[in-house]
N, C-alpha and C positions, 0 to 999 in steps of 0.2 A: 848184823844183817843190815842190809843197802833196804832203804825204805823203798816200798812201793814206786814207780813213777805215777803221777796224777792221772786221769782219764779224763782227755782234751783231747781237745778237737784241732790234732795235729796236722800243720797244712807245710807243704814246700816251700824252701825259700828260694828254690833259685829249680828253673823247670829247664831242662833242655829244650832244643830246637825238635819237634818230633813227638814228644815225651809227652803225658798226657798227666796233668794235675792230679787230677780224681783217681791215677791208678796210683801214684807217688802217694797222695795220702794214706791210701789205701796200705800202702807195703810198710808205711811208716806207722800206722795203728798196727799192723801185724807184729812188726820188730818190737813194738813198745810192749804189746802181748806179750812174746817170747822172752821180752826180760825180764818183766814182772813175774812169769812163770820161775824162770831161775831164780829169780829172788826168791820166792816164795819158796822154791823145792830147799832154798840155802838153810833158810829158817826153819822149815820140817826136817832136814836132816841133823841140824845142829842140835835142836827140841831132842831129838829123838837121841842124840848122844848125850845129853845131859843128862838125859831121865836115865840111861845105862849107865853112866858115873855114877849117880847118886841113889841107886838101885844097887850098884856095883853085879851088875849081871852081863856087865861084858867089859873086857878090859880096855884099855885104855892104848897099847900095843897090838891090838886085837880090833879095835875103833880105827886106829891107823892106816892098819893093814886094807882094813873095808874100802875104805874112801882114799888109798893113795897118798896119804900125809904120815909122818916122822909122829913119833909119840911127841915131840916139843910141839908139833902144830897142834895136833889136838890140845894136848895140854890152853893152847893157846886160843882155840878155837871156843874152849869151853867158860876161858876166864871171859872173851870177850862176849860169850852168849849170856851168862850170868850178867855181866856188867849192863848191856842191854835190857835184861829181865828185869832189873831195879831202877832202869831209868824208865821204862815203862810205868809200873808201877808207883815210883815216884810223882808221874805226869798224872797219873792217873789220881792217885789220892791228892794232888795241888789240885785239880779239876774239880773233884767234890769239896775241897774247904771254898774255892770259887763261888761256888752253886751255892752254899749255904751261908755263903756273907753276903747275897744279895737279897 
């Protein structure tokens, strides 16, 4: 999963003749919404196939089928969801040996 994008204070670079800055912001905090949204729904859907793999309470041809991808994309969607889970994880306990060497 595409990380998050930040929450800034997104301005135009380049304003038309006419075109009103404060509404161009404004469409550009909406569109950063909506991708962050799809990020997020990528990672809940992925979450949610994993936990079916390693449940084995739905298949994997049947995962596919759901979401429009080949059993090799799932296959593939799941190696990269794990791979992601451990580098979390990893980040996460380097952060606590951090904290407690200071």
């Amino acid at each position: 999963m595409r990380t998050p994008l930040p929450d800034e204070d997104l301005r135009p670079t380049h304003t038309p003749y006419g075109a009103n800055s404060d509404d161009q912001a404004a469409t550009m905090r909406r569109l950063r919404g909506l991708e962050n949204q799809g990020r997020q729904a990528e990672y809940d859907r992925n979450d949610l196939m994993a936990a079916c793999a390693l449940s084995g309470s739905l298949s994997r041809p049947d995962m596919g089928r759901a979401i429009g991808r080949s059993r090799s994309r799932v296959d593939q969607i799941l190696r990269e969801h794990a791979q992601l889970l451990e580098e979390r994880n990893a980040a996460t306990a380097a952060e606590r040996v951090a904290r407690h060497q200071l």
